[in-house]
C-alpha positions as CSV (number, residue, x, y, z in Angstrom):
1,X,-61.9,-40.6,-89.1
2,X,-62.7,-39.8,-85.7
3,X,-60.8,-42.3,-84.5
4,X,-57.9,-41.0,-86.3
5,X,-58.3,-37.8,-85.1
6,X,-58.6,-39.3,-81.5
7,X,-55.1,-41.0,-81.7
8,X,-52.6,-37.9,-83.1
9,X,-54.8,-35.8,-79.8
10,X,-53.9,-38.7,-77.6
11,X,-50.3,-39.2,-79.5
12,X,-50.0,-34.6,-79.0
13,X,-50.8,-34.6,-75.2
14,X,-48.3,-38.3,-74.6
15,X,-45.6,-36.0,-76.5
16,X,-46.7,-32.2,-74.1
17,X,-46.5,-34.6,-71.2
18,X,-43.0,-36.1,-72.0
19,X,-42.0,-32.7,-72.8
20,X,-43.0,-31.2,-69.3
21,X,-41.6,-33.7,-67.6
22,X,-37.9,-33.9,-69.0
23,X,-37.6,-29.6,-68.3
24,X,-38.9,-29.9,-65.0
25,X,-36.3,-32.6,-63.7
26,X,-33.2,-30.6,-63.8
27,X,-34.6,-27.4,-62.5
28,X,-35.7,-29.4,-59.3
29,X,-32.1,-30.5,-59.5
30,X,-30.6,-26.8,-59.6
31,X,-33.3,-26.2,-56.6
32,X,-32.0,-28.7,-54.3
33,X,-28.2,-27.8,-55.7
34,X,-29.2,-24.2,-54.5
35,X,-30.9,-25.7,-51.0
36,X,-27.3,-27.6,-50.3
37,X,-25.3,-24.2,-51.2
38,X,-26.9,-22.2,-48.8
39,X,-25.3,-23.2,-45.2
40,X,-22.1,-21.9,-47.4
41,X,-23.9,-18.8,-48.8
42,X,-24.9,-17.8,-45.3
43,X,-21.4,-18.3,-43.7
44,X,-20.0,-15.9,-46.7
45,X,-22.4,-13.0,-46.2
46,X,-21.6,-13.4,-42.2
47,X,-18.0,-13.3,-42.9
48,X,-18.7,-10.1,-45.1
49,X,-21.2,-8.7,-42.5
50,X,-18.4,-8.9,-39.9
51,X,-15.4,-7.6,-42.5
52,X,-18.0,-4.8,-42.9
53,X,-18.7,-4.5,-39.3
54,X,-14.9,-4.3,-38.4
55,X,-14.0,-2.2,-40.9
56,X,-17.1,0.3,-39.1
57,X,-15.5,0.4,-35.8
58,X,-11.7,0.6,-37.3
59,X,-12.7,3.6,-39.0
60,X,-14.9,5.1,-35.7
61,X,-11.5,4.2,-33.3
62,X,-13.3,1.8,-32.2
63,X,-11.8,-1.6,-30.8
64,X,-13.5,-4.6,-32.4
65,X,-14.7,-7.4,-29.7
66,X,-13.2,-10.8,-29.0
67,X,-16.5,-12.0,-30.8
68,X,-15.8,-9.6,-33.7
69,X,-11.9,-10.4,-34.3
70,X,-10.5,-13.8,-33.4
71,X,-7.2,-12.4,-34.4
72,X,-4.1,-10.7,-31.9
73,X,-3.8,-7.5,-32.3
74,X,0.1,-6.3,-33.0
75,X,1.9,-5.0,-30.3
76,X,2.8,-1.2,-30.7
77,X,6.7,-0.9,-31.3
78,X,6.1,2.4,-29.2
79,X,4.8,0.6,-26.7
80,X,7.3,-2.3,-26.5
81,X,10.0,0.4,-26.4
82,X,8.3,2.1,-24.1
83,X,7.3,-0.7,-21.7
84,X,11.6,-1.5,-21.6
85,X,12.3,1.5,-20.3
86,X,14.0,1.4,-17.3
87,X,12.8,4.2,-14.4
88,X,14.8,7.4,-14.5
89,X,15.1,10.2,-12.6
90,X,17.2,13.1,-14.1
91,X,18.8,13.5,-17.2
92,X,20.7,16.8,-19.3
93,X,19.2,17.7,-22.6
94,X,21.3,15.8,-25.3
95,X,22.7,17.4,-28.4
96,X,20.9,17.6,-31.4
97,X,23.0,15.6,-33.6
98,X,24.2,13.1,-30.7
99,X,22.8,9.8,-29.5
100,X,19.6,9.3,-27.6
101,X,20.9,7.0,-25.4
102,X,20.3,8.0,-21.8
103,X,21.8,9.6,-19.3
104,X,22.1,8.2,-15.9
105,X,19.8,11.3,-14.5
106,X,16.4,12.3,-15.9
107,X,14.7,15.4,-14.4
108,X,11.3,15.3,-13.2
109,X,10.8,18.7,-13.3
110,X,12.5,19.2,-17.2
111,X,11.3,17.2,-20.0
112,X,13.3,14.2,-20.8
113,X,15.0,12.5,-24.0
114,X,12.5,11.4,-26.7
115,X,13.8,7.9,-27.1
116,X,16.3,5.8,-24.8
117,X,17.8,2.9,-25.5
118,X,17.2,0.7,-22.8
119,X,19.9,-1.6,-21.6
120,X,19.5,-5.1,-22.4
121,X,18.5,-7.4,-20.0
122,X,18.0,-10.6,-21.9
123,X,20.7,-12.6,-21.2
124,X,21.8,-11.4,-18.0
125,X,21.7,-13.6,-14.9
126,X,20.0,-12.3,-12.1
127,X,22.3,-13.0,-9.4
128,X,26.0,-12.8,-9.0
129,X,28.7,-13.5,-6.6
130,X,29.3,-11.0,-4.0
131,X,33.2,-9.1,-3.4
132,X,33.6,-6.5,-0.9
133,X,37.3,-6.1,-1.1
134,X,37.4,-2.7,-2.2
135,X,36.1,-1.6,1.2
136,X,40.1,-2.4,2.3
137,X,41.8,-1.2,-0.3
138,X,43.5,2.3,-0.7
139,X,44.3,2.8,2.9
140,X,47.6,3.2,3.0
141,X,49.3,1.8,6.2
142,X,50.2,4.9,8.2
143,X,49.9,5.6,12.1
144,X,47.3,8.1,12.9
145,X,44.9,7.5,10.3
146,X,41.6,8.4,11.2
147,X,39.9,5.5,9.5
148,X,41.7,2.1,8.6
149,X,38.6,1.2,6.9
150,X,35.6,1.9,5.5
151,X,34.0,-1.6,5.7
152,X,30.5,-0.8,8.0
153,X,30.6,2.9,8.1
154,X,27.5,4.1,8.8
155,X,26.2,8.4,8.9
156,X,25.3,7.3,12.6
157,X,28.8,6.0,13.0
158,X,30.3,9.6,11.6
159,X,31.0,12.1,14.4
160,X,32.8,15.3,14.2
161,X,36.5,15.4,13.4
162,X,39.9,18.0,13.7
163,X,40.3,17.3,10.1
164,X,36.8,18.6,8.7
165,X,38.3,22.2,9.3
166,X,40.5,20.9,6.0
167,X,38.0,21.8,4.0
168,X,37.3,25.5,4.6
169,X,37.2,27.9,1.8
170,X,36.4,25.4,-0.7
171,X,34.0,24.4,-3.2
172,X,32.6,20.9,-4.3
173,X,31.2,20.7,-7.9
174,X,29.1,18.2,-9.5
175,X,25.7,17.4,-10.3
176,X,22.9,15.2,-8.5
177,X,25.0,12.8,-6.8
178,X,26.5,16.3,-5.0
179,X,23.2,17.2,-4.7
180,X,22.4,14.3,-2.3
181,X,25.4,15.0,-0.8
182,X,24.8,18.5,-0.4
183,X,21.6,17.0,1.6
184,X,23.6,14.9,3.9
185,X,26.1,17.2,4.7
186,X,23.9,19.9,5.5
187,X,21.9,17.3,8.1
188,X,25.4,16.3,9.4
189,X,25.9,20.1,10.2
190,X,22.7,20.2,12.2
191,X,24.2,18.1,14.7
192,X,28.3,19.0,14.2
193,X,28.2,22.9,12.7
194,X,32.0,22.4,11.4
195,X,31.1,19.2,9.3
196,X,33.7,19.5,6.3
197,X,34.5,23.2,7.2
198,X,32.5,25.7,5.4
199,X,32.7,24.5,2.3
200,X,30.1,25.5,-0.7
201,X,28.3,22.9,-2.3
202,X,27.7,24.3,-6.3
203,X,25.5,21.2,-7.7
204,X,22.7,20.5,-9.9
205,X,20.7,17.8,-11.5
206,X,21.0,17.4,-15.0
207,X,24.1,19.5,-14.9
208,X,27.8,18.1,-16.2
209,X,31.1,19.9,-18.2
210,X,29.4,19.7,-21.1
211,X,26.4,21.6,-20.0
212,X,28.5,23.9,-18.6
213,X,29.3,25.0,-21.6
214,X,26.1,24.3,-23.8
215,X,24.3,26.7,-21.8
216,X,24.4,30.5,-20.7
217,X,22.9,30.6,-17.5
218,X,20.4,33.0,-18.2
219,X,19.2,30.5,-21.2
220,X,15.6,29.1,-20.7
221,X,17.3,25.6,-20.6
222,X,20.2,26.1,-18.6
223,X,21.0,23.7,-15.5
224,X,23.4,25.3,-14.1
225,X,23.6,25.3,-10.3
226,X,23.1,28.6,-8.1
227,X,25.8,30.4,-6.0
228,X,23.7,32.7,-4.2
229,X,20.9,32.5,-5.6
230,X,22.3,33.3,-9.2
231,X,22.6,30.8,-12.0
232,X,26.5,30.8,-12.9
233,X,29.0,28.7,-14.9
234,X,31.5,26.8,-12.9
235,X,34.3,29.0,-13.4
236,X,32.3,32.3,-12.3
237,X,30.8,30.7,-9.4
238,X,34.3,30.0,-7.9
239,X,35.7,33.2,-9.0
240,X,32.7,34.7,-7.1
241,X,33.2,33.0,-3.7
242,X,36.9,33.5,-3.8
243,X,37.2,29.4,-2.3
244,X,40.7,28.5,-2.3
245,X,39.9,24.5,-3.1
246,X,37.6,23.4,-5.6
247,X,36.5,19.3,-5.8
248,X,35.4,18.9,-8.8
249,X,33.8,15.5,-9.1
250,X,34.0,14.3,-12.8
251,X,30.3,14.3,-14.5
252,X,30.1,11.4,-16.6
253,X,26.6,9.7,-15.5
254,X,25.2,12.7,-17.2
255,X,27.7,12.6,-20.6
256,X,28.8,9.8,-21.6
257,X,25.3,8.3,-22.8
258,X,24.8,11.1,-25.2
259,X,27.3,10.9,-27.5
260,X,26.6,8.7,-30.7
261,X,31.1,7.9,-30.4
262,X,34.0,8.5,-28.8
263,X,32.2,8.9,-25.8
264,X,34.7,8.6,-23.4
265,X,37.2,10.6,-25.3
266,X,34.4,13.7,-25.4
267,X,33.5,13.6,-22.0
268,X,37.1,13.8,-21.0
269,X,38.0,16.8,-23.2
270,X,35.4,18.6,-21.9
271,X,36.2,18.0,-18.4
272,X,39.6,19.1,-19.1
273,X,38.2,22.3,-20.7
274,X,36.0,22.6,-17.5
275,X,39.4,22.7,-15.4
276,X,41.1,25.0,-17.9
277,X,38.6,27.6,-17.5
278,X,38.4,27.3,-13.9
279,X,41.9,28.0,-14.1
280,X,41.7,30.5,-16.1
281,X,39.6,32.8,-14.3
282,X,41.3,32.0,-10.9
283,X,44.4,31.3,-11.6
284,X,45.7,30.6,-8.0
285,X,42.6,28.2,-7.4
286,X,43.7,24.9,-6.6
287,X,41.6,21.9,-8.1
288,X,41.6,18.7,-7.3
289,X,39.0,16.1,-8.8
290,X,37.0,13.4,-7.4
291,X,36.7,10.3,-9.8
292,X,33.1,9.4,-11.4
293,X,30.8,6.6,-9.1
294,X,29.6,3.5,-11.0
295,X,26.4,2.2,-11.4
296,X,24.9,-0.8,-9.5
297,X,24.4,-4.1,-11.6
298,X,20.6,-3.6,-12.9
299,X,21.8,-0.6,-14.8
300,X,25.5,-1.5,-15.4
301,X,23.7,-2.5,-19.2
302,X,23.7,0.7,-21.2
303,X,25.8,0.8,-24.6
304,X,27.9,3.9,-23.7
305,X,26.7,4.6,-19.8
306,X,28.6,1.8,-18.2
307,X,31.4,0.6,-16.0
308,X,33.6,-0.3,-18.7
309,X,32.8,3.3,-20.0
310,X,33.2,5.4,-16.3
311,X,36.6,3.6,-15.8
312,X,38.2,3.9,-18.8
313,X,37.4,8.2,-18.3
314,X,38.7,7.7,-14.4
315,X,41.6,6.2,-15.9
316,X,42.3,9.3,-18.3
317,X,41.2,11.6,-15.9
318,X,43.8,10.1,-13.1
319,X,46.1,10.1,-16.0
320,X,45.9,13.9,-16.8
321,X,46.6,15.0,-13.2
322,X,49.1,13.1,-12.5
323,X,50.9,14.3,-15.5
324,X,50.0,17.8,-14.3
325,X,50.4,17.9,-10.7
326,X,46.8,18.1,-9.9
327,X,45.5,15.9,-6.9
328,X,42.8,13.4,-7.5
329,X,40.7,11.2,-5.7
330,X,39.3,7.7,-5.6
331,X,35.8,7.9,-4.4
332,X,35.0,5.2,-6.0
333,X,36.5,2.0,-5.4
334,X,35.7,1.4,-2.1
335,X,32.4,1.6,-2.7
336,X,31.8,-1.3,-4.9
337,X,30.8,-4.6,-4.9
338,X,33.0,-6.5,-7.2
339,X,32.4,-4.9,-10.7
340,X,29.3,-2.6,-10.0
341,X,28.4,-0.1,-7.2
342,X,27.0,-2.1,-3.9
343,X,23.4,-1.8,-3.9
344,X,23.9,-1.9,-0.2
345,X,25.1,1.7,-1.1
346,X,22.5,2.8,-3.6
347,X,19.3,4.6,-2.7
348,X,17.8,3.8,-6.2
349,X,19.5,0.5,-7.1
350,X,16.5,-1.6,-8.5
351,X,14.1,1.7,-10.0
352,X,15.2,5.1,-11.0
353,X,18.7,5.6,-12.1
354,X,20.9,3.0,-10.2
355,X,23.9,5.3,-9.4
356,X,22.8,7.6,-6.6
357,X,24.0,7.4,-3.3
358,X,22.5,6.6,0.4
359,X,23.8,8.1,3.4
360,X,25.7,5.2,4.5
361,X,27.5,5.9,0.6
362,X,28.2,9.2,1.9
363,X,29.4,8.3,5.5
364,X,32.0,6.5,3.4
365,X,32.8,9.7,1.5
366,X,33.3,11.5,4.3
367,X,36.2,9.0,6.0
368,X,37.6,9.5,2.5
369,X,37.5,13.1,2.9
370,X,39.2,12.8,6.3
371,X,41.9,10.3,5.6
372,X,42.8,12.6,2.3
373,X,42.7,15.5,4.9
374,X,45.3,14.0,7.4
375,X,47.5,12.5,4.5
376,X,47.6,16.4,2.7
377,X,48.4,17.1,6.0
378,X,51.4,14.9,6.5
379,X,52.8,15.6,3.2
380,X,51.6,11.9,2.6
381,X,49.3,11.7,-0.3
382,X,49.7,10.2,-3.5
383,X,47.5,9.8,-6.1
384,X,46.5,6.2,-7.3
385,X,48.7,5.2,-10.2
386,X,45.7,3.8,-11.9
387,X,41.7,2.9,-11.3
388,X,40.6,0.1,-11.6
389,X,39.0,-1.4,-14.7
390,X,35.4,-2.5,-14.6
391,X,33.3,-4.0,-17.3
392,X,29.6,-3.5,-18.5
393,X,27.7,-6.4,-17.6
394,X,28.1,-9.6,-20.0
């Protein structure tokens, strides 16, 4: 009996022992599964501690560190546009409703367009083939001319001359490119007092036809120029000084670049309406117009604001006059360099606006101004029968 009872005690603890073992094999199996997961666990809550971590500083303005974020960080679209930009110097305020393309000038002092299209400079060569013919042309062969060429003129070379007396009681218009004129001409006097007569000098920066008529003067935006230290329109400003001769230089550096189309077509109507009401408010006036400069080859790029553009509008300009007896003349031409202004000529041909010009650009002017003198003078002087056509940059 005892024996007996022995064996089914032994035969209970055998079968507890068995039991014990089987459950406790597979959870030392789950353990060590768990023990090789955990390298992987680790790396997922440090991924999550750094999502967290990021999403911290993102939400403080923070930048997250190299360590923090091994991935590039867009670039801006403002910032692209912004860093394409080319350096300006003066511009008018554009309409409203017109394109934001800009103008040649940007003012310092006046706040500038919001957005400019840049000109495109990706597939343009860097160099091109120089062409300085158009210092010779337009001379016409006649004895007594006082300059046969303008190749090498310098403002040193420039001395005083019978003819400047030409220009007394007259007026030139325009904006900034006047206005550095207006600079040189007034240094010129310091040395020669009858430098291109007495003429008045009624420029401004920013200004053009179209702003002529955008604006009142006494607006807060107006850019019109001063006669006397009074803001005026065009027409009231030479109605004021009683001049006999007005050069009106045509304004397109500061027009043609806003319009969203037709932008040569616009600028030219309201140049003609800028004549019209010249005329119309002095009557016996007589005005002759000075064709538009170009712009040198780094900013011969912009969609409307471009050689192509400039002498397509001196071509309907010339055009105009000639059907109407009106004098114009080509300030132009022989300042190039092939197809774009000479930077040689430029005082901002690589930064800024790439269409003002240096003394020496003026120098040449002036023998213009002097050989149109002594042709008027000779009952000489015709007009071009046509500019010639430039291209924007390919």
């Amino acid at each position: 009996m005892k024996l007996k009872i022995f064996t089914i005690v032994l035969s209970v603890l055998v079968l507890s022992l068995t039991i014990v073992s089987c459950v406790s094999l597979p959870l030392e199996n789950v353990s060590r599964d768990e023990s090789k997961a955990s390298p992987q666990s680790e790396a997922a809550q440090s991924e999550a501690g750094k999502a967290s971590s990021v999403e911290q500083t993102e939400s403080s303005g923070e930048e997250p560190t190299e360590e923090e974020s091994s991935a590039p960080e867009p670039v801006s679209q403002s910032h692209a546009e912004e860093s394409s930009q080319p350096p300006v110097e003066e511009s008018s305020v554009p309409p409203q409703e017109e394109s934001s393309e800009a103008p040649a000038e940007v003012s310092k002092t006046e706040e500038p367009s919001t957005e400019i299209d840049p000109p495109d400079n990706s597939k343009e060569e860097t160099s091109r083939p120089k062409d300085n013919t158009g210092n010779e042309v337009l001379i016409p062969d006649v004895e007594g001319i006082p300059y046969k060429s303008y190749k090498g003129l310098t403002k040193s070379s420039i001395k005083a001359s019978e003819y400047d007396e030409y220009y007394n009681d007259s007026m030139f218009i325009g904006l900034s490119i006047l206005v550095h004129f207006q600079n040189y001409v007034n240094s010129m006097r310091s040395k020669y007092p009858a430098f291109l007569g007495n003429s008045i000098i009624f420029a401004r920066s920013n200004f053009s036809a179209y702003n002529n008529f955008r604006y009142k003067p006494s607006d807060e935006d107006s850019v019109h120029p001063t006669y006397k230290g009074e803001k005026m329109t065009c027409e009231d400003a030479v109605k004021a000084s009683g001049v006999k001769t007005v050069y009106l230089s045509i304004m397109a550096l500061n027009e043609l670049g806003i319009y969203s189309s037709n932008c040569v077509e616009r600028t030219y109507e309201t140049t003609i309406r800028l004549i019209n009401a010249i005329k119309e408010k002095s009557p016996s006036v007589n005005i002759v117009i000075l064709s538009n400069t170009y712009m040198v080859y780094d900013f011969n790029n912009y969609k409307n604001l471009n050689n192509a553009n400039i002498s397509a509008l001196n071509n309907k300009v010339l055009d105009y006059c000639n059907a109407n007896g009106m004098d114009f003349i080509d300030v132009s031409t022989m300042l190039m360099d092939g197809n774009v202004l000479s930077d040689d000529l430029c005082r901002d041909a690589h930064e800024g606006s790439g269409c003002h010009l240096n003394n020496d650009g003026f120098a040449i002017w002036t023998a213009v101004l002097r050989n149109y003198a002594f042709l008027k003078q000779k009952g000489l002087y015709k007009n071009p029968t046509s500019m010639p056509t430039y291209t924007k940059n390919k």
